[in-house]
Legacy VTK file of the C-alpha trace (Angstrom):
# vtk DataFile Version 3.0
C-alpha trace
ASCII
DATASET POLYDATA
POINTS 211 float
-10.214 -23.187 1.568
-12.493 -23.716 -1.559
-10.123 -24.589 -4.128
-12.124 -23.336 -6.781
-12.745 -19.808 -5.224
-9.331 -19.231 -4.760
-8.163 -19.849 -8.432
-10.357 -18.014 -9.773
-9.085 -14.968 -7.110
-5.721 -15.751 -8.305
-6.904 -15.111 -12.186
-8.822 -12.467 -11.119
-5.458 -10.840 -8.983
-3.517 -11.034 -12.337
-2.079 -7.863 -14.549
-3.681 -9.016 -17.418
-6.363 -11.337 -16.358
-7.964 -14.049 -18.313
-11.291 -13.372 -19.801
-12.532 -16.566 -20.779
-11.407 -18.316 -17.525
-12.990 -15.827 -15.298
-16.264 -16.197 -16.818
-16.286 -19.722 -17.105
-14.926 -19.979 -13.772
-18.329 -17.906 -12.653
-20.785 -19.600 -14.827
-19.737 -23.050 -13.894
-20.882 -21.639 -10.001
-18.733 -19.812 -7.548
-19.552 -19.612 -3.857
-19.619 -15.632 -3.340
-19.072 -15.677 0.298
-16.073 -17.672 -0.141
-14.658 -15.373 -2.663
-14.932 -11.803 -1.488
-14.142 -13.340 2.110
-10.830 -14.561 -0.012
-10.491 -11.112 -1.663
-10.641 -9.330 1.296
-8.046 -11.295 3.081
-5.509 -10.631 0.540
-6.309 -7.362 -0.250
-7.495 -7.665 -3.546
-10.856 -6.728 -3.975
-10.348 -3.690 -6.153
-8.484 -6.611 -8.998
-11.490 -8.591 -8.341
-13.991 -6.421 -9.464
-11.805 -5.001 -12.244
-11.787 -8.616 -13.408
-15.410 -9.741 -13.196
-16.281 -6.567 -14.392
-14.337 -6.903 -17.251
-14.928 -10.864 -17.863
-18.468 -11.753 -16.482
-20.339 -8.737 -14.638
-23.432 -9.728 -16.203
-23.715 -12.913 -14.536
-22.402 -11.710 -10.804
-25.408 -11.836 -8.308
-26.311 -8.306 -7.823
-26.053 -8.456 -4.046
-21.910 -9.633 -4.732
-21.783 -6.643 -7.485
-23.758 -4.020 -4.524
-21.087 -5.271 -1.971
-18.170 -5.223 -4.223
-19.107 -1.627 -5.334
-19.512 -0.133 -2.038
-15.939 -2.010 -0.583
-13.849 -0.508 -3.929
-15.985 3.049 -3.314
-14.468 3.061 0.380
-11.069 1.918 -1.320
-10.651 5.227 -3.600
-11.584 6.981 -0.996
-9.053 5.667 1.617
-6.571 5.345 -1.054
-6.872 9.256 -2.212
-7.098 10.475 1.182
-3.143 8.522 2.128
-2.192 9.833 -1.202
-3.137 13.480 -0.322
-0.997 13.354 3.090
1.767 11.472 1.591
2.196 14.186 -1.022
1.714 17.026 1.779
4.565 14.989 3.916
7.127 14.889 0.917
6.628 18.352 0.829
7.249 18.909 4.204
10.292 17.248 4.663
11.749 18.249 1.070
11.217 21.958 2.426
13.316 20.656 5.767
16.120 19.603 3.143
15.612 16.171 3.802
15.849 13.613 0.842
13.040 11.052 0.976
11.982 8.020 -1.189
8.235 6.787 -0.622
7.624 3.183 -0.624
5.025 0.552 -1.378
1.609 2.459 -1.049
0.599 4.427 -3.828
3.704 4.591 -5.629
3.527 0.819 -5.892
0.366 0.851 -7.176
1.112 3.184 -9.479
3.788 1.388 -10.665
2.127 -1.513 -10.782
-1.335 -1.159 -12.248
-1.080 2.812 -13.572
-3.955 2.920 -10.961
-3.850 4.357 -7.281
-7.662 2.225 -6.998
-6.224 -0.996 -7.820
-4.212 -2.416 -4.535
-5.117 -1.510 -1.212
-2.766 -0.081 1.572
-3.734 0.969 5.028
-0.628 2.867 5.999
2.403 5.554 3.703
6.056 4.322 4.207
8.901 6.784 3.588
12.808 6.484 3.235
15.333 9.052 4.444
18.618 9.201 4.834
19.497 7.736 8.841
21.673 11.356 9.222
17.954 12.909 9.078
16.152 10.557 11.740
15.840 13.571 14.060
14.783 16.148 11.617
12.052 13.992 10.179
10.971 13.112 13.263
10.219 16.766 14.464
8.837 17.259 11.190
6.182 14.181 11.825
5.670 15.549 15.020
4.772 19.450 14.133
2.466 17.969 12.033
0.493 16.234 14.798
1.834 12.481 14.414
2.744 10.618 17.483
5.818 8.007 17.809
4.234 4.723 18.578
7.374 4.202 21.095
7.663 6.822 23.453
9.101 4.936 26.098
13.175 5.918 25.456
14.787 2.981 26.403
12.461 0.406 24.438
12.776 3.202 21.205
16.725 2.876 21.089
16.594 -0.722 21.139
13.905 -0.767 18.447
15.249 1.950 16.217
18.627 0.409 16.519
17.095 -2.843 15.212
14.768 -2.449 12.936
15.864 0.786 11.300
12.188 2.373 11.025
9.585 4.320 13.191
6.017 3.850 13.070
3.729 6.978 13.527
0.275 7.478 14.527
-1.053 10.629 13.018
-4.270 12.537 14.436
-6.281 11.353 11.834
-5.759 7.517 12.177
-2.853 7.821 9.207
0.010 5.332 10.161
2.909 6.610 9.121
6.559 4.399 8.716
9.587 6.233 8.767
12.166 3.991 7.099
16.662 4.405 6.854
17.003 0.844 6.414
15.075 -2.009 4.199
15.868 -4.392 6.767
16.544 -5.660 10.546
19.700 -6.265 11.815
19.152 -10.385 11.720
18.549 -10.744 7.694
21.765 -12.440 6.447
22.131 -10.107 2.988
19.867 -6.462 3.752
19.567 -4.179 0.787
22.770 -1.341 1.370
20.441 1.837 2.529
23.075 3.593 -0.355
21.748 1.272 -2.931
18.616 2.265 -2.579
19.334 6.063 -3.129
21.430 4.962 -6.112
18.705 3.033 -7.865
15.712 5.166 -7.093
13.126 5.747 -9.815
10.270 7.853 -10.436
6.609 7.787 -10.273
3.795 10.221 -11.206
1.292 10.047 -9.297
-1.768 13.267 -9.384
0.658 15.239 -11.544
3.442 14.814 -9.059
6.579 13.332 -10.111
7.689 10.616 -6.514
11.029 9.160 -6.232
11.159 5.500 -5.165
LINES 1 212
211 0 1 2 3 4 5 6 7 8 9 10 11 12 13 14 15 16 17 18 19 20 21 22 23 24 25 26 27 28 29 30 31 32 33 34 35 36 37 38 39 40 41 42 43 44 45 46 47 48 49 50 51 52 53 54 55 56 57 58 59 60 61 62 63 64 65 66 67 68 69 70 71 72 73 74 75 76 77 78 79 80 81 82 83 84 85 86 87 88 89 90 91 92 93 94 95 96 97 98 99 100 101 102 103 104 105 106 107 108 109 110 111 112 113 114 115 116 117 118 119 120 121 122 123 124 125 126 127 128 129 130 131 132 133 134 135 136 137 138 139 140 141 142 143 144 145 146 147 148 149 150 151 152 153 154 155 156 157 158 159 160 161 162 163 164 165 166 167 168 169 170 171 172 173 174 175 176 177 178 179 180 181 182 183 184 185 186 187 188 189 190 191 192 193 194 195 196 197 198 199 200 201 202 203 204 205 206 207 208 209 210
């Protein structure tokens, strides 16, 4: 790993990133490849190019600013279209009476950055209450998902264990249903109750999101 690349990612990955660095960083030369091929490993091209863009986008090689456009264009998208069935799926379940908490995805980085386009996530994690396993289960499945465990013997152990289901949904979406924070093997796990005690809120698209 090019040292130099990857501190200037870090800077770059920062809340409130450091102008001056950045664009020194970039005029003193900066080995693209090595840097988006960074970003993109750690998931944070959408900081990167809120950073150069803000610091130095003059002075980014235009085929770097093309391919950093077109990867943060297919972010929003991506990110919009889990937000959209994350929403629908809260909606669901609350209609099923089932208390649920979403977590990480865009409520993290909403909380995070005020800005669903600014960290990347790939799949929509939600917490419910382990007395409504089976109901949000059906409720996954009516509306098309498919447990990644069918196999009934294999799912008890793993349920049991872990304390979340993964779900495949028809359109690709990856769906985790969570009632613990935790395996059974981590020495202190978060209480499932203290989660529900210390939820917050989150507004994301108008909608207010417990987590």
């Amino acid at each position: 790993m090019d040292m130099r690349e990857f501190q200037l990612l870090l800077h770059c990955a920062r809340s409130q990133p450091n102008a001056g660095f950045i664009r020194g960083a970039v005029t003193e030369g900066i080995d693209w490849r090595t840097l988006l091929d960074l970003a993109r490993r750690h998931r944070v091209q959408p900081l990167l190019i809120r950073s150069l863009k803000s610091a130095c986008w003059d002075v980014v090689p235009r085929k770097s600013q093309v391919e950093q456009e077109s990867s943060y264009r297919d972010t929003v998208a991506q990110n919009l279209f889990l937000t959209g069935e994350l929403l629908q799926l809260l909606d669901i379940l609350g209609k099923q009476g089932i208390a649920t908490a979403a977590l990480k995805g865009p409520v993290l980085a909403e909380a995070l950055y005020g800005d669903l386009s600014l960290r990347e996530f790939v799949d929509l994690d939600v917490f419910v209450h382990e007395a409504d396993i089976c109901k949000a289960e059906q409720a996954l499945i009516a509306r098309g998902y498919k447990s990644y465990s069918p196999d009934e013997d294999y799912r008890f152990a793993f349920l049991s264990y872990y304390g979340q289901q993964p779900f495949r949904g028809q359109t690709g979406i990856i769906v985790d249903l969570h009632w613990r924070l935790a395996n059974k093997s981590v020495a202190l796990p978060v209480r499932s109750a203290a989660v529900w005690e210390r939820l917050q809120n989150v507004t994301i698209a108008g909608r207010t999101v417990p987590r």
